[in-house]
Structures are given as C-alpha cells and as structure tokens.
Biopython code that builds the backbone (N, CA, C, O; Angstrom):
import numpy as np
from Bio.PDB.StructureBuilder import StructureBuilder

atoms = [
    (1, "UNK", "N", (-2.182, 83.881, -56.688)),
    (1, "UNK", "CA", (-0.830, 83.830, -57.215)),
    (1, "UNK", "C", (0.102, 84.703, -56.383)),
    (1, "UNK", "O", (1.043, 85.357, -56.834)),
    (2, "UNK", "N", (-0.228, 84.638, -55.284)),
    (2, "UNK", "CA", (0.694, 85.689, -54.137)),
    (2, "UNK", "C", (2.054, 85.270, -53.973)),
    (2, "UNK", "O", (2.931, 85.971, -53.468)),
    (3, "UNK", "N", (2.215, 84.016, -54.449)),
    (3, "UNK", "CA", (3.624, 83.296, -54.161)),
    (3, "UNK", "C", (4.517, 83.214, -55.801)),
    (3, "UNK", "O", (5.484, 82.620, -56.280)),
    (4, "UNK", "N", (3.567, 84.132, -56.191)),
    (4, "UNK", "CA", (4.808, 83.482, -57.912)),
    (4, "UNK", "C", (5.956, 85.051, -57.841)),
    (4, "UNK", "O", (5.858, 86.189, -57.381)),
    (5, "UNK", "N", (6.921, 84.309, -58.536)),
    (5, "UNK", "CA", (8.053, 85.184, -58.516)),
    (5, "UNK", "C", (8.639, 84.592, -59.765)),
    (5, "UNK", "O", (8.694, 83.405, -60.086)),
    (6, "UNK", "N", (9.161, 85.890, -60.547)),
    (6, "UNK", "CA", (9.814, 86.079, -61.852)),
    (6, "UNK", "C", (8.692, 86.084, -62.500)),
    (6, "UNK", "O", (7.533, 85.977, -62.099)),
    (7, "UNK", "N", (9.379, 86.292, -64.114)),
    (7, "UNK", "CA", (8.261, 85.740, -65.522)),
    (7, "UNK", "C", (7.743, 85.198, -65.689)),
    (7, "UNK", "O", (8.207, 84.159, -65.219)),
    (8, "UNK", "N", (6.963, 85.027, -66.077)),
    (8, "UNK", "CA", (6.113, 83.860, -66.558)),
    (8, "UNK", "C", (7.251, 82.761, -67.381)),
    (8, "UNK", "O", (8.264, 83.210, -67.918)),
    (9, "UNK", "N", (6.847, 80.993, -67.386)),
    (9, "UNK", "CA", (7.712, 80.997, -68.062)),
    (9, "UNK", "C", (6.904, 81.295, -69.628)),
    (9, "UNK", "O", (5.835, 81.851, -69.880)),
    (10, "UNK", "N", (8.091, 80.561, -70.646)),
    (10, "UNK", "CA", (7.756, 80.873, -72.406)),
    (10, "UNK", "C", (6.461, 79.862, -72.180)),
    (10, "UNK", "O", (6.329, 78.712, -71.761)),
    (11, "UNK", "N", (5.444, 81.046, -72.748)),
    (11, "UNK", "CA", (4.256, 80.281, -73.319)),
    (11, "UNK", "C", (2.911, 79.807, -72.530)),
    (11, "UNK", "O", (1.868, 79.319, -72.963)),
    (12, "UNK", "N", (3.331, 80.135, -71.201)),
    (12, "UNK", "CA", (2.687, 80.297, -69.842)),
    (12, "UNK", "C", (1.614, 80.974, -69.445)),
    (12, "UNK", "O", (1.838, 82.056, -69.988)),
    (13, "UNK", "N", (0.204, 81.149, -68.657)),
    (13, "UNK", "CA", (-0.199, 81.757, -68.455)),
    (13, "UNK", "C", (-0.862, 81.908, -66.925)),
    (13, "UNK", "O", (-0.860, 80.961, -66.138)),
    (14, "UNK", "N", (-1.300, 82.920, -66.676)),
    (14, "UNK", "CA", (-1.724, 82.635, -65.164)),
    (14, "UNK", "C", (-3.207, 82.652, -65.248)),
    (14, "UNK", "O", (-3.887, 83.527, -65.784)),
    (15, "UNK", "N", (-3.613, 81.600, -64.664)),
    (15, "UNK", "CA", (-4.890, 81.028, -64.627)),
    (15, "UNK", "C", (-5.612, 81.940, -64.254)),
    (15, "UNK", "O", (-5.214, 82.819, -63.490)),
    (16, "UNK", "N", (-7.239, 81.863, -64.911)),
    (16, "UNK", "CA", (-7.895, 83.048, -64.495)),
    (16, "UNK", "C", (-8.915, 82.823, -63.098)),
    (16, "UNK", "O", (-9.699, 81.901, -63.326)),
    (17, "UNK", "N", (-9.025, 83.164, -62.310)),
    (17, "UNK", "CA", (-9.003, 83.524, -60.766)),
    (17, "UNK", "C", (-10.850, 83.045, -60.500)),
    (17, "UNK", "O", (-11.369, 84.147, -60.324)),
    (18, "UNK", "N", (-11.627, 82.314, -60.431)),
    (18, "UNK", "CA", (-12.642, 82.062, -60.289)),
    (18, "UNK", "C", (-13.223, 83.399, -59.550)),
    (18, "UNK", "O", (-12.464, 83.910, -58.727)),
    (19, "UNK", "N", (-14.440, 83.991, -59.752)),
    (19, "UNK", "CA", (-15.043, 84.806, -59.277)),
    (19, "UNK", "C", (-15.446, 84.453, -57.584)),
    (19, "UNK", "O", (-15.879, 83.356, -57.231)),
    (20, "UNK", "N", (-15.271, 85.300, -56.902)),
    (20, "UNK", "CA", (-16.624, 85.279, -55.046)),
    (20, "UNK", "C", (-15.794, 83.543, -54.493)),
    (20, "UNK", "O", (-16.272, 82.506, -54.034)),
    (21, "UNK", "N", (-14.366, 83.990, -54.853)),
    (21, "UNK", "CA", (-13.438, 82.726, -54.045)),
    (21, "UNK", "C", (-13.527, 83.943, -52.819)),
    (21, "UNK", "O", (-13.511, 85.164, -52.970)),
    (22, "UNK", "N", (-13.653, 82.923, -51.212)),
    (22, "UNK", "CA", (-13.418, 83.914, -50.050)),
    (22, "UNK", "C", (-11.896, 83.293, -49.577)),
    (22, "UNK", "O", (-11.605, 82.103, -49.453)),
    (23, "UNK", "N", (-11.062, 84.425, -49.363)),
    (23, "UNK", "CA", (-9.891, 83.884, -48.879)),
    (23, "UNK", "C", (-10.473, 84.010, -47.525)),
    (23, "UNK", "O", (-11.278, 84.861, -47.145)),
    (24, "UNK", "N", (-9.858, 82.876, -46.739)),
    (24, "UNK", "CA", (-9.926, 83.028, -45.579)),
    (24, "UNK", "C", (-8.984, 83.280, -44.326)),
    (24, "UNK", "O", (-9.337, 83.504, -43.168)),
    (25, "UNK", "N", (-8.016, 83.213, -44.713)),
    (25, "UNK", "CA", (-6.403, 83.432, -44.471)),
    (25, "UNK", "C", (-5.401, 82.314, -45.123)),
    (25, "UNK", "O", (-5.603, 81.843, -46.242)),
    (26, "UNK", "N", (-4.091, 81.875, -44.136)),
    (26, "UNK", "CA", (-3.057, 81.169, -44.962)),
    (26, "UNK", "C", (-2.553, 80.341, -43.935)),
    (26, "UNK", "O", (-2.920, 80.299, -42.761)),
    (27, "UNK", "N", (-1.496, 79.556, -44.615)),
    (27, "UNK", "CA", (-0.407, 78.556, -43.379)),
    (27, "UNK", "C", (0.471, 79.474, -43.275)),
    (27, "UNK", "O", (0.483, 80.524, -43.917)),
    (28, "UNK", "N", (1.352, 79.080, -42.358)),
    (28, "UNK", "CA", (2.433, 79.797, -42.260)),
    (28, "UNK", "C", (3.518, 78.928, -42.628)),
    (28, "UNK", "O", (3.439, 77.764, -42.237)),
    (29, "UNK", "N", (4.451, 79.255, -43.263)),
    (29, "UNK", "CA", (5.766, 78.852, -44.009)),
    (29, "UNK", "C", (7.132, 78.690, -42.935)),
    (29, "UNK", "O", (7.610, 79.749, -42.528)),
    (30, "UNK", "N", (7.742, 77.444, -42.491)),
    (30, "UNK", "CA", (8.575, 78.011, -42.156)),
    (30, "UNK", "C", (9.750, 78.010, -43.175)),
    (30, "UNK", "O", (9.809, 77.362, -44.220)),
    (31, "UNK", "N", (10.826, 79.008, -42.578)),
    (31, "UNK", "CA", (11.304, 79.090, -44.037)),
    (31, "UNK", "C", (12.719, 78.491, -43.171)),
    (31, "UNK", "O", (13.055, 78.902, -42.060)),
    (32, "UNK", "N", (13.331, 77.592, -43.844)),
    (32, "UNK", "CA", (14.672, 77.140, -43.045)),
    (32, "UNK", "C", (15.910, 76.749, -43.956)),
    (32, "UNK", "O", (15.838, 77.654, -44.788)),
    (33, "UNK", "N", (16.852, 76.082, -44.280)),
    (33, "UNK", "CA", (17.760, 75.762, -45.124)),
    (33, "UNK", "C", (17.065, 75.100, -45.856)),
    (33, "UNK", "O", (16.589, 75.633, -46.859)),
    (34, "UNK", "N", (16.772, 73.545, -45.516)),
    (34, "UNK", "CA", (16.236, 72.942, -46.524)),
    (34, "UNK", "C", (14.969, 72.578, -46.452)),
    (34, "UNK", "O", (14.621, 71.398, -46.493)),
    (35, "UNK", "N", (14.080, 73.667, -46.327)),
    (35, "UNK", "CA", (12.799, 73.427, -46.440)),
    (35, "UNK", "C", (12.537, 74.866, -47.657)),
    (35, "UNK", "O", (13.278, 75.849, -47.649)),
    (36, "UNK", "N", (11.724, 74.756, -48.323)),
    (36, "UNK", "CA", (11.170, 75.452, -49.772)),
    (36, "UNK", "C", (9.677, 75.309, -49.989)),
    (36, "UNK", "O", (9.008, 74.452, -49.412)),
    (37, "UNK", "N", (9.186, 76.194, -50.854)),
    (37, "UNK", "CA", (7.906, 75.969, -51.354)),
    (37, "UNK", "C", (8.159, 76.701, -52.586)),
    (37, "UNK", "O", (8.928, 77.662, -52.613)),
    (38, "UNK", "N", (7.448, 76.213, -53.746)),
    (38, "UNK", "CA", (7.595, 76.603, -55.091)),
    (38, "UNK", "C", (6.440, 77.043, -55.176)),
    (38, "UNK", "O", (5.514, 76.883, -54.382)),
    (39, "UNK", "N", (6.472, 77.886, -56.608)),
    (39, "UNK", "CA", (5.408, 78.943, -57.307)),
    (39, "UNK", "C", (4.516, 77.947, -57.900)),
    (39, "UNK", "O", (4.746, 76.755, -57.698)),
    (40, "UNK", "N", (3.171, 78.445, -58.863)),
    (40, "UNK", "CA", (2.611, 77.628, -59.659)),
    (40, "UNK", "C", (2.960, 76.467, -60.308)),
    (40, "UNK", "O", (2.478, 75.350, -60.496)),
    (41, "UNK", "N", (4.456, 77.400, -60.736)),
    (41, "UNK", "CA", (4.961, 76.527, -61.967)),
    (41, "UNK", "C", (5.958, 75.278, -61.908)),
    (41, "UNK", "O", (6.490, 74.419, -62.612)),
    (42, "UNK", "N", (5.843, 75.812, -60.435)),
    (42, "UNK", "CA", (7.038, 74.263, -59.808)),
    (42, "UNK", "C", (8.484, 75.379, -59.475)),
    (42, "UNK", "O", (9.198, 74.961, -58.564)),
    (43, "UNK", "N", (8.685, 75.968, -59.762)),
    (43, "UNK", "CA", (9.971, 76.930, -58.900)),
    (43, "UNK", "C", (9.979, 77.263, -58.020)),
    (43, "UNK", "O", (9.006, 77.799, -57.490)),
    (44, "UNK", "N", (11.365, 77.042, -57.350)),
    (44, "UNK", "CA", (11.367, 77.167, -56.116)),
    (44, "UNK", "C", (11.487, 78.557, -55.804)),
    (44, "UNK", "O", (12.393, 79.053, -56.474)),
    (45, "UNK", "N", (10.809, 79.552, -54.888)),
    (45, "UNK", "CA", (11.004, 80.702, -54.465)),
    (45, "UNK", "C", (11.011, 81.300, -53.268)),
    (45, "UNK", "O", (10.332, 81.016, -52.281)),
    (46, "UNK", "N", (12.176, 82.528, -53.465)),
    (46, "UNK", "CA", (12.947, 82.613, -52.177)),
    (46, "UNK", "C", (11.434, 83.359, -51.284)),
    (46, "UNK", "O", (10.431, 83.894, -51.757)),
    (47, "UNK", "N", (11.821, 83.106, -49.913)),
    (47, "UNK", "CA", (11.405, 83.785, -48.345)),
    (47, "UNK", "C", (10.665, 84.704, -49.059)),
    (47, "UNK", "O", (11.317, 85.123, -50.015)),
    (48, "UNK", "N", (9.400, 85.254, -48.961)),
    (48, "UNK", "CA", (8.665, 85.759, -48.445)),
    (48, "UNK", "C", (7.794, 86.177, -47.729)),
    (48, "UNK", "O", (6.741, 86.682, -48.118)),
    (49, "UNK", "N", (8.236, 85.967, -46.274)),
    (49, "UNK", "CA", (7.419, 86.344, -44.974)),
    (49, "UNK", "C", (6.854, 85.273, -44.510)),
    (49, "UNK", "O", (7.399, 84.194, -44.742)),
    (50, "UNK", "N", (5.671, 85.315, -43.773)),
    (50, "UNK", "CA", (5.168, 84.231, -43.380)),
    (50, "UNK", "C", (4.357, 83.718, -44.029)),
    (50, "UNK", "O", (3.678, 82.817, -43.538)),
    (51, "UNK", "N", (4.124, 84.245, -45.699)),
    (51, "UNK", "CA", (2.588, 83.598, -46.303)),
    (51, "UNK", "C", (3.102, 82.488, -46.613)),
    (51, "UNK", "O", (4.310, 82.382, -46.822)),
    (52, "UNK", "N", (1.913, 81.062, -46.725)),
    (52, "UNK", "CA", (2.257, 79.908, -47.194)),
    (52, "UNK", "C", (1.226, 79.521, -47.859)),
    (52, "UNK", "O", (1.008, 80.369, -48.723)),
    (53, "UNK", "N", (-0.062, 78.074, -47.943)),
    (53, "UNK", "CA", (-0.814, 77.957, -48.222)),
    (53, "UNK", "C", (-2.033, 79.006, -48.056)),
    (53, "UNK", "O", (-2.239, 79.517, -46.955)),
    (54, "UNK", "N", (-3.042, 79.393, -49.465)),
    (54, "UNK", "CA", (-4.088, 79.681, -48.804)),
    (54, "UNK", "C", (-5.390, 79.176, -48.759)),
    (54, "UNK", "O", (-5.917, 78.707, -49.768)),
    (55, "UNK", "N", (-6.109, 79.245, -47.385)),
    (55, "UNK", "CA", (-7.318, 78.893, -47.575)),
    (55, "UNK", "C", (-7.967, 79.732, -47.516)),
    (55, "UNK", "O", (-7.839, 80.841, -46.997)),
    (56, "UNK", "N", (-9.401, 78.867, -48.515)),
    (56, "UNK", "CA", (-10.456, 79.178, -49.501)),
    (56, "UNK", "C", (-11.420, 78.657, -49.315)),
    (56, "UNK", "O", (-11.416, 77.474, -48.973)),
    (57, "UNK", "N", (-12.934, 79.573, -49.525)),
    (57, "UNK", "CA", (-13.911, 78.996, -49.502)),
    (57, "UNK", "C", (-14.622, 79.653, -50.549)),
    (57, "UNK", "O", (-14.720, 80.876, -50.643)),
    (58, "UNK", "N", (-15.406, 78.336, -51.793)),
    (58, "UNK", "CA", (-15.780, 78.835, -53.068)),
    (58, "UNK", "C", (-16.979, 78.451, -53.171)),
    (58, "UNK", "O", (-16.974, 77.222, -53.106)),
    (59, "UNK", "N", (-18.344, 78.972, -53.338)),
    (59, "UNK", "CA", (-19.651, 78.649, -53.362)),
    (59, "UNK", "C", (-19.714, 78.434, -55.353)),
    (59, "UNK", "O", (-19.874, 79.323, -56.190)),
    (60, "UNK", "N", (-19.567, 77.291, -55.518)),
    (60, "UNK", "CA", (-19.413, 77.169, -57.502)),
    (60, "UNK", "C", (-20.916, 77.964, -57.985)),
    (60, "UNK", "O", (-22.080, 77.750, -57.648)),
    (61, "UNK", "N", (-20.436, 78.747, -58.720)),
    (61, "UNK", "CA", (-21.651, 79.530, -59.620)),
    (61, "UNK", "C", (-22.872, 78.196, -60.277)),
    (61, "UNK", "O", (-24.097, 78.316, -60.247)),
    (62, "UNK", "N", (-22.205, 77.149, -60.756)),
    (62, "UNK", "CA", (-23.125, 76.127, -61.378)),
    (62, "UNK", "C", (-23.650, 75.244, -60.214)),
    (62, "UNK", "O", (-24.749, 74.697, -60.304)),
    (63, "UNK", "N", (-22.617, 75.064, -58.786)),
    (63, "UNK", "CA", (-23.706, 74.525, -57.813)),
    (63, "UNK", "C", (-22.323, 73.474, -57.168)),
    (63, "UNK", "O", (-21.530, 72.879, -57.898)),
    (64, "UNK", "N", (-22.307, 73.450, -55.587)),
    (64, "UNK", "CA", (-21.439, 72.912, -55.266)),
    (64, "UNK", "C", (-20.422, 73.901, -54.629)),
    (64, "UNK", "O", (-20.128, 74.930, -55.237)),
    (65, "UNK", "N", (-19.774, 73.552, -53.179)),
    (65, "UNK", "CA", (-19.151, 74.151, -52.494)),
    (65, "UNK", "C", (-17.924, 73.296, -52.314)),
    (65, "UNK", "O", (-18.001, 72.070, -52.235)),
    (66, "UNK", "N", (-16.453, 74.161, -52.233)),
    (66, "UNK", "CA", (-15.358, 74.126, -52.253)),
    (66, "UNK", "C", (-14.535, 74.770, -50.630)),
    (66, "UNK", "O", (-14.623, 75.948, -50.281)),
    (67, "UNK", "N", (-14.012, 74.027, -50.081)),
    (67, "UNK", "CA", (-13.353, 74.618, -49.094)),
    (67, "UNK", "C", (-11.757, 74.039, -49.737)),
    (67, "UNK", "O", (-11.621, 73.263, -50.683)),
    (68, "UNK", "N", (-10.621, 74.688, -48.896)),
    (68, "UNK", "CA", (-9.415, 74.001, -49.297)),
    (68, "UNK", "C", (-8.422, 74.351, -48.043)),
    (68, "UNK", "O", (-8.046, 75.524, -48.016)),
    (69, "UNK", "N", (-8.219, 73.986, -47.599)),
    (69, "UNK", "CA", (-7.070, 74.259, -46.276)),
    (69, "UNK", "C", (-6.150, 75.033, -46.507)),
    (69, "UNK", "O", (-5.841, 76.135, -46.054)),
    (70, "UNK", "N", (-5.763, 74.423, -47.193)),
    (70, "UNK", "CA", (-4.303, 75.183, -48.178)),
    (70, "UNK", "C", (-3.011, 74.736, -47.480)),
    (70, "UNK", "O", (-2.036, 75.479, -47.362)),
    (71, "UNK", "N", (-3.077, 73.220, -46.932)),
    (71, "UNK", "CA", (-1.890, 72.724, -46.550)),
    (71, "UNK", "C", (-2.123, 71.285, -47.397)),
    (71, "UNK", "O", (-3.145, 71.045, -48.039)),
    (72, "UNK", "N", (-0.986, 70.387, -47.272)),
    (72, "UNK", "CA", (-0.547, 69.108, -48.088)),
    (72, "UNK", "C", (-1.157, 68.201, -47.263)),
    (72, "UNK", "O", (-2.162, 67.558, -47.563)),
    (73, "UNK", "N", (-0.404, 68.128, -45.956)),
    (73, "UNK", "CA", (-0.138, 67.150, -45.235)),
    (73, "UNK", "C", (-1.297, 67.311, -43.970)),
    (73, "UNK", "O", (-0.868, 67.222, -42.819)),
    (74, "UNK", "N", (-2.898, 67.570, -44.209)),
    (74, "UNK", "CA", (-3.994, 68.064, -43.865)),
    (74, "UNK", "C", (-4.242, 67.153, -42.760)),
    (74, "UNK", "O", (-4.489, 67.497, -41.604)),
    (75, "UNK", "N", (-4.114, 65.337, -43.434)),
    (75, "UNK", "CA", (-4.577, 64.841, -42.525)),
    (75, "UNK", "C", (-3.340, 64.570, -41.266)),
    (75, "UNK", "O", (-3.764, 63.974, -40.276)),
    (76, "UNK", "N", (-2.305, 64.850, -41.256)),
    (76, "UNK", "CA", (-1.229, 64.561, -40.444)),
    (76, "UNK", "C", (-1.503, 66.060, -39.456)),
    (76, "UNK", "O", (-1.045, 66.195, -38.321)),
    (77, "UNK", "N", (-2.130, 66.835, -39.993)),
    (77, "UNK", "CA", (-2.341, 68.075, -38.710)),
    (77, "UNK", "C", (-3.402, 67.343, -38.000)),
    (77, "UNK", "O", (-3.134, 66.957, -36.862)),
    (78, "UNK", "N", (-4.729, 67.054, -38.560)),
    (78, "UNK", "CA", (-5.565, 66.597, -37.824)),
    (78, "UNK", "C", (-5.093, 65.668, -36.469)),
    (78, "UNK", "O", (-5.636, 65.425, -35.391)),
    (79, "UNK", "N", (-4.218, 65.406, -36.891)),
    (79, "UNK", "CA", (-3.582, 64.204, -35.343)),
    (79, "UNK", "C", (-2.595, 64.792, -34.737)),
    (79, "UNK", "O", (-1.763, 64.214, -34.039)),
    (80, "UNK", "N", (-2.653, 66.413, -35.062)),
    (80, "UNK", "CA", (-1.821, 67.121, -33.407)),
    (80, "UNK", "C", (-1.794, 68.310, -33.316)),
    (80, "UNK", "O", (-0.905, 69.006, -32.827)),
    (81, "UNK", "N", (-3.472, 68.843, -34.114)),
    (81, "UNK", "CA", (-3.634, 70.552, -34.064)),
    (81, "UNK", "C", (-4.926, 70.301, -33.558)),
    (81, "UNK", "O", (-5.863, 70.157, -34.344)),
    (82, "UNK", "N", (-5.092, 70.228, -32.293)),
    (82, "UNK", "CA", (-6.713, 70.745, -31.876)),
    (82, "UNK", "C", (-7.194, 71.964, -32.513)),
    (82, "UNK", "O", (-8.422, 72.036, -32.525)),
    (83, "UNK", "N", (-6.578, 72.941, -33.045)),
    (83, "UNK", "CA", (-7.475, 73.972, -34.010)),
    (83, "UNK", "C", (-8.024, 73.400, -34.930)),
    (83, "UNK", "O", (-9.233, 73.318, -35.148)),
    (84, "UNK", "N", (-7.034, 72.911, -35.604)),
    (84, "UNK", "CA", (-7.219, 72.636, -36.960)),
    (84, "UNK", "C", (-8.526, 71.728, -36.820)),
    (84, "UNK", "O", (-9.664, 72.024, -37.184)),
    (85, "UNK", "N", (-7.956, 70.186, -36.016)),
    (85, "UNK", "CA", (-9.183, 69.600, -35.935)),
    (85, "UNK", "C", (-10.858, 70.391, -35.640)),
    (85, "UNK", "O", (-11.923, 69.811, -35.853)),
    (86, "UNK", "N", (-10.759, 71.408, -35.264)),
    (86, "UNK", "CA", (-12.194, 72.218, -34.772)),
    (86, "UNK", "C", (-12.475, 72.570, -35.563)),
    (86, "UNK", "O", (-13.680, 72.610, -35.808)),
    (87, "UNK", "N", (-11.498, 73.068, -36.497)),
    (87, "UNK", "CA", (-11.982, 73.914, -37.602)),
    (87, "UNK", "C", (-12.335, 72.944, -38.434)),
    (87, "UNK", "O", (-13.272, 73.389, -39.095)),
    (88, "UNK", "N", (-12.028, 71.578, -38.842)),
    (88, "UNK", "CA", (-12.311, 70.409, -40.029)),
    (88, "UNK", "C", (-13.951, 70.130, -39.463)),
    (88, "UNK", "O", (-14.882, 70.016, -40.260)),
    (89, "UNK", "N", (-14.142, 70.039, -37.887)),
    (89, "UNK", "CA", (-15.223, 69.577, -37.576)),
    (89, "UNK", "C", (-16.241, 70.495, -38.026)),
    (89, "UNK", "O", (-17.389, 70.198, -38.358)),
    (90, "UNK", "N", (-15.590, 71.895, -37.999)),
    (90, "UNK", "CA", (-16.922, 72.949, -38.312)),
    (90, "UNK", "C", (-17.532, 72.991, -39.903)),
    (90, "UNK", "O", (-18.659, 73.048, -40.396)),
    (91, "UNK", "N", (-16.130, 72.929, -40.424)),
    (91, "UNK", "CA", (-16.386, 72.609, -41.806)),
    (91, "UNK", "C", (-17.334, 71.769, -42.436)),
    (91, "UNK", "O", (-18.367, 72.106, -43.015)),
    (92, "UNK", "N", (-16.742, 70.335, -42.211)),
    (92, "UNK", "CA", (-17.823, 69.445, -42.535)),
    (92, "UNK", "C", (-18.653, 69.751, -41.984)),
    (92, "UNK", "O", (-19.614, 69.716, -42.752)),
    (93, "UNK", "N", (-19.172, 70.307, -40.325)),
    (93, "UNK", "CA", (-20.879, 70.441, -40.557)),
    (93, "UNK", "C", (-21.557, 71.667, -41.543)),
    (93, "UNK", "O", (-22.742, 71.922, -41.760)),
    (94, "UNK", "N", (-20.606, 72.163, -41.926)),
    (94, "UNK", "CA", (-21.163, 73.366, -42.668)),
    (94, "UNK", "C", (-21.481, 72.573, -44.132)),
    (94, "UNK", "O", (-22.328, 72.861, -44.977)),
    (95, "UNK", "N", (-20.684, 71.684, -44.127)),
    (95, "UNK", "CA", (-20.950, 71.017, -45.819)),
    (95, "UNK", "C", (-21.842, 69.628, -45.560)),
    (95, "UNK", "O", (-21.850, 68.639, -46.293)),
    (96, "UNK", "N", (-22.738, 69.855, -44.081)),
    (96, "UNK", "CA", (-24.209, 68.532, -44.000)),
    (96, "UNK", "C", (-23.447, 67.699, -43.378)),
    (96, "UNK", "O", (-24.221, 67.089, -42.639)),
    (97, "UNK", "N", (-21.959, 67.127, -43.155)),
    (97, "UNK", "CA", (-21.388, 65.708, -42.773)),
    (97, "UNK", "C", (-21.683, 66.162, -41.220)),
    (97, "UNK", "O", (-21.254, 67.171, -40.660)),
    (98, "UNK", "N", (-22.427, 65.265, -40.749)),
    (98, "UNK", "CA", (-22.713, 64.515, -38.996)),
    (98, "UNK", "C", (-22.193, 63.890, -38.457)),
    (98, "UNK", "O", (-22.385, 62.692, -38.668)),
    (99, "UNK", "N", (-21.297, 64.259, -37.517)),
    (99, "UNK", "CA", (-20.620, 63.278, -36.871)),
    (99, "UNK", "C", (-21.375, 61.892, -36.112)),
    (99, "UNK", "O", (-22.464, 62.082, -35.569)),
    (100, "UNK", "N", (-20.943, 60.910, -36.099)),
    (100, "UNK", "CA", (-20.612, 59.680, -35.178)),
    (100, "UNK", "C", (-19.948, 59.770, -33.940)),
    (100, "UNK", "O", (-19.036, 60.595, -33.906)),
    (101, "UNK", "N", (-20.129, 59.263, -33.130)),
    (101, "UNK", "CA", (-19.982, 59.483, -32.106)),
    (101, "UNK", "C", (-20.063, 57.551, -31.533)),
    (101, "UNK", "O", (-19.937, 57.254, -30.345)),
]
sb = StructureBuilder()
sb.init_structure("model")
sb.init_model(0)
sb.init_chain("A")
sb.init_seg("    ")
for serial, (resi, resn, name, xyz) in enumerate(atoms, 1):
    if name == "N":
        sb.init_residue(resn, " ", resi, " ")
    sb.init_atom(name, np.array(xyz, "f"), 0.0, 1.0, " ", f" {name:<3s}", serial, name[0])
structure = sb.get_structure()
C-alpha cells in the first residue's frame, strides 16, 4: 500500500498483507500532465517519486507460486524491453515452462 494517500474511504479497509510476499523492486512512473496512477481505491494520487508498480514474488503457504510484474500493459513490454523479455524468460523457467524453440 506504498501508493495510498489520504483516509481510508467510509467503511474501508486495507487488506491484510499475505505473509513471506518478496518484493522484488517496482516500475517506474512517469509522472506527466495527463498521465496518473490511482491508489487501491481507484483515486487518483499526486507524484510521488519514481515508485510505480510493484513486483512480487509469493511462494502460497497452501501450495503454488505467484510472481506479478507489477505493470498492466506486460505483454506490450515484452515486444520492446529486451530486459523485461529476459526476465519473463527466467521466470517461467523458474515456474517449469520450457521453451520451444
């Protein structure tokens, strides 16, 4: 919840935080006239630095692994971030998927 700003709204609560989530870092935000990113709750909130999405990697206590990028538009990087793409490739082999070739 690094990105919420103000009160909660009426009646609201902030979700409780799954245990042994690994942050792994974040996106970066740009922040411009009309570009925004909102809090949990859907509000829009002002500039704060460069944090944006974060990614996560969650080993589920009952069984089952979670990665999350922490961007929207994931597969539209894949077609013009050679990082990113390296990093998706490492991923999936970490979660068993074999590439084709």
């Amino acid at each position: 919840m690094k990105l919420q700003q103000g009160a909660l709204p009426e009646g609201a609560s902030v979700p409780v935080e799954p245990e042994n989530i690994e942050y792994l870092g974040h996106s970066i935000h740009q922040w411009r006239p009309n570009a925004y990113i909102c809090d949990y709750y859907t509000r829009r909130i002002e500039e704060q630095g460069d944090l944006g999405g974060e990614m996560i990697y969650w080993e589920r206590p009952e069984g089952g692994r979670v990665f999350h990028a922490g961007v929207i538009a994931g597969g539209w990087v894949l077609s013009i971030d050679p990082k990113f793409e390296t990093m998706m490739r490492n991923v999936l082999s970490h979660f068993g998927v074999e590439r084709n070739v």
